[in-house]
N, C-alpha and C positions, 0 to 999 in steps of 0.2 A: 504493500500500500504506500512504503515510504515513498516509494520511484514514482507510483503515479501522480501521489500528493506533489515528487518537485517536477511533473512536466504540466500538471495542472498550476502550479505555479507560474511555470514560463509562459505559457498561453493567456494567462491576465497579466504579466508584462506586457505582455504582444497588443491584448485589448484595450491598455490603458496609453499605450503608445501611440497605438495608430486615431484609435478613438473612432470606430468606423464599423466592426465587427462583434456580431454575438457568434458567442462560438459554444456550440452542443456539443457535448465533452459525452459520451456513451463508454461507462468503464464496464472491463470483465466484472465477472462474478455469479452469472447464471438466475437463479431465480432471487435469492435472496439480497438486499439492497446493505449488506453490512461494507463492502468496500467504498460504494458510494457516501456513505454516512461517516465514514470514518474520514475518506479524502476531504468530504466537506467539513468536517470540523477543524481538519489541519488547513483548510485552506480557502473557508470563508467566501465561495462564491455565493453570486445575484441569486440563482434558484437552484434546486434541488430537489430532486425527483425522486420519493421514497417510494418504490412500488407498494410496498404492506400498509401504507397510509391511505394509497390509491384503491386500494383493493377493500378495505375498512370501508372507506367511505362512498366506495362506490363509486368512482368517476368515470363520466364516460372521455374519450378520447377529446371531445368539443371540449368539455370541463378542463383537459389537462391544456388545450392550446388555448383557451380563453383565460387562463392565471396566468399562461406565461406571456400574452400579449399584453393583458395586466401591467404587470411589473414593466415589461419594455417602452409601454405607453408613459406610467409612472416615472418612469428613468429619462425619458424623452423631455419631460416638460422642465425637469431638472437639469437639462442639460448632456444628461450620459446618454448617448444612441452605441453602446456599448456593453455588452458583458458577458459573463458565462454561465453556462448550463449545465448540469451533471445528470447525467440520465444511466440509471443502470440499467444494466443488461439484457435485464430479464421483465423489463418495462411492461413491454406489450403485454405479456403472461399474467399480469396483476389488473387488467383492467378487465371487471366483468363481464362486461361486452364482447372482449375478444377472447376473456376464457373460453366463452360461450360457444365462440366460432370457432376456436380452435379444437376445443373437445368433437365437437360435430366433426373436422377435417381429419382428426384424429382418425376416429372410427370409421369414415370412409375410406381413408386411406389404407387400414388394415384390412378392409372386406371390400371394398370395392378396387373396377377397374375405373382411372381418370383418365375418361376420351376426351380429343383433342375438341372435340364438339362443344362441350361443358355441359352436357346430361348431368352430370355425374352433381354440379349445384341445385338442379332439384331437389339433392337429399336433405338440403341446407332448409331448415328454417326459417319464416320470411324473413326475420331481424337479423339473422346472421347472414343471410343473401344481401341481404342493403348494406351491412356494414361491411361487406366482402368487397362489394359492388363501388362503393365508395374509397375504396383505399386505393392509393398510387398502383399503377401497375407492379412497378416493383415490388412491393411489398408484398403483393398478392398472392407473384411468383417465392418468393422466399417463404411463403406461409407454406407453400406444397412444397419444398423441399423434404427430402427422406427424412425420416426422425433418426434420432441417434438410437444408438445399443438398446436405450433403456426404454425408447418411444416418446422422447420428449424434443419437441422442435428444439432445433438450433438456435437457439435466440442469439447465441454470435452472429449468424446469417443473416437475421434479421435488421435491417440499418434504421433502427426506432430514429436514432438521429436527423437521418435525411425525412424521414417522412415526416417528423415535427416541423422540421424546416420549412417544407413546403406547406403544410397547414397554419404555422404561424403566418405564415407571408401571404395566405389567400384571406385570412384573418385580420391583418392589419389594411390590406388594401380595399377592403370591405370600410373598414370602418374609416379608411382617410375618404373614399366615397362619402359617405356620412359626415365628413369633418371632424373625427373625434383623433384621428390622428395626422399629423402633418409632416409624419420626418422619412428618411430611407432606411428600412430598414434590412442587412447583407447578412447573412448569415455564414456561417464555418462550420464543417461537421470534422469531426474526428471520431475513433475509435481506439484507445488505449485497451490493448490485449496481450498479448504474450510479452509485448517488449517491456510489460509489468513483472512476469513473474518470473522470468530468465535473469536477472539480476542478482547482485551478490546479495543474500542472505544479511541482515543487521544482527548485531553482537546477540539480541535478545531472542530474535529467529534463530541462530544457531545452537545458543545454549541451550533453548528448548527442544529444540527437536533433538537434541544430543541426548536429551532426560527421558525426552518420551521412545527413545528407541532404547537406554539402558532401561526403561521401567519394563516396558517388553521380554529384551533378554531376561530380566530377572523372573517375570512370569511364569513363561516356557521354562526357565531351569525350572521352577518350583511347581512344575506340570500345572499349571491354573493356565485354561484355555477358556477360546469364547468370549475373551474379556479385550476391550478395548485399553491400551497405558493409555491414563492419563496423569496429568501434572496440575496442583495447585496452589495455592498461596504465593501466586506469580508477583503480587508486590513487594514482597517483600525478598529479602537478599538472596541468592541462589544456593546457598547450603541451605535455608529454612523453607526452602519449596517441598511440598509433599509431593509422594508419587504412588499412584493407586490403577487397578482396575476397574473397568468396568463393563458391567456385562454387556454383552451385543445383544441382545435379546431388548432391554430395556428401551434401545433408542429407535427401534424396529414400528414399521408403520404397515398398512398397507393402499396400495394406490393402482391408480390401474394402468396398464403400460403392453403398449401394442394389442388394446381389444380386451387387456385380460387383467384379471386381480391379482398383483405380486404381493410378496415381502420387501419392503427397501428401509432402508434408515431414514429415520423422519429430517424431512429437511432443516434446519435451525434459521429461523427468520428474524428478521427485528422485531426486537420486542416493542410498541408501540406506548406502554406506559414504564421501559426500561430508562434507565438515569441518561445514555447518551442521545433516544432520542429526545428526551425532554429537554436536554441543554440548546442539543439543535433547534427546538421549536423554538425556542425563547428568545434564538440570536436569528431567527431567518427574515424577519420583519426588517430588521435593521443592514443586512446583510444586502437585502433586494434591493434600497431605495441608494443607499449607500454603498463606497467602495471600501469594503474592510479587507483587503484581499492581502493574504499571506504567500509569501513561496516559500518556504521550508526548504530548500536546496535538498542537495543530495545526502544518503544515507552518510552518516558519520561513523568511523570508528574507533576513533581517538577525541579528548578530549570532555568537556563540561557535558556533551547531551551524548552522547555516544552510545549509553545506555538507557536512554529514554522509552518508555512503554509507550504504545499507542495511548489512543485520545479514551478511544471504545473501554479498551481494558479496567484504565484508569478510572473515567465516571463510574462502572459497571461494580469496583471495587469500594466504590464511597469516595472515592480523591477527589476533593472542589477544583476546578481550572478554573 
């Protein structure tokens, strides 16, 4: 997350520079919105896009491009036609509406055949035919992309980013029709992915994982299988971290994958009344209208922060920031 947090860093130099560019930053992380939430605490961009919020509250795709012309409108009168965006991954997959259509594309795809005719949208529901119907072509195409091992769309394939793009901008030019908006607005898409997680490893990444592979060794010698190492009391010093199993059994769910009812490991999502997203809430008001924009530079590993914990870890333990 460090690596992402300092190229999301550089990218609002880039926006505070030129002063000209919103730029929709789309980070790895799949379904759940813990990297997005984390790079935005380190790094204090305009909006942020928690899919588990989206999905609570129900929003449809209009809702998610009507807050963010919002804010760009609100930025505009102030003077900034500039900022950033942070859209996780797994965006699309959080919004009801496109659960909706996606579960239905799901099941056709595992039982039916998709002719080049589109018979095959008849099976769709009217709501989920209109909202099919309505989406960039692009998008459309990447929605029928094969699903992975497990039956779950590619949402890396998926360029949530570009397609906000274009519906902000059909959104804002709607409303300078109308007079409520007056200014240009250009947008930038990006997508931060692998050249996140290929990076060197920070002092706290390495020690950890060095704990949770000796906690492992130590299982298997003492024949206790079935069990996940884990490691805790991570604030405090690294002799006084514990190290325990646990069972695989416990974190086991079931969901349905390629037509059919599995076992998998429940996925762990943002908690929505957890301490790091409350912190976020509290600072995003200020965050939107205002430029509080941090770069955190590159992972350290020498020196005063070199052992610094994430933002996440930290609130999640009781630490005030």
């Amino acid at each position: 997350m460090q690596i992402y947090a300092e190229m999301i860093g550089n990218v609002m130099t880039d926006a505070r520079s030129t002063g000209k560019y919103y730029h929709f930053v789309r980070l790895m992380g799949r379904a759940a919105s813990h990297i997005t939430l984390e790079c935005a605490l380190q790094t204090h961009p305009n909006i942020t896009l928690i899919g588990e919020e989206v999905a609570t509250k129900k929003l449809t795709l209009k809702n998610v491009t009507d807050y963010i012309a919002d804010v760009i409108c609100k930025r505009a009168e102030r003077g900034y036609n500039y900022g950033v965006i942070l859209i996780p991954e797994g965006l699309i997959d959080f919004i009801p509406e496109v659960q909706h259509l996606i579960a239905e594309l799901n099941e056709i795809l595992a039982h039916e055949v998709v002719d080049e005719g589109g018979l095959w949208r008849q099976k769709l529901a009217p709501q989920s035919l209109q909202l099919f119907e309505i989406l960039p072509p692009a998008i459309q195409e990447q929605l029928m992309l094969e699903r992975d091992p497990h039956g779950n769309v590619q949402v890396a394939k998926i360029e949530t980013e570009k397609m906000l793009i274009q519906m902000v901008e059909t959104e804002l030019e709607q409303r300078k029709e109308r007079g409520a908006y007056k200014y240009q607005f250009k947008g930038q898409s990006h997508f931060f992915g692998y050249e996140g997680r290929c990076g060197l490893p920070s002092n706290f990444d390495s020690t950890y994982c060095y704990a949770l592979g000796y906690g492992a060794g130590a299982l298997l010698q003492s024949g206790k299988t079935g069990l996940i190492s884990s490691v805790g009391n991570l604030a405090a010093p690294v002799d006084e971290w514990t190290v325990s199993g646990t069972a695989l059994t416990s974190l086991m769910d079931v969901e349905r994958r390629h037509g059919k009812f599995k076992p998998v490991i429940k996925k762990a999502m943002v908690e929505l009344e957890g301490a790091p997203f409350k912190k976020f809430k509290s600072l995003r008001e200020e965050w939107a209208l205002s430029n509080r924009y941090i770069s955190p530079g590159p992972i350290q590993f020498v020196g005063p922060t070199c052992d610094d914990l994430s933002h996440t870890l930290l609130l999640e333990l009781g630490v005030e920031l």
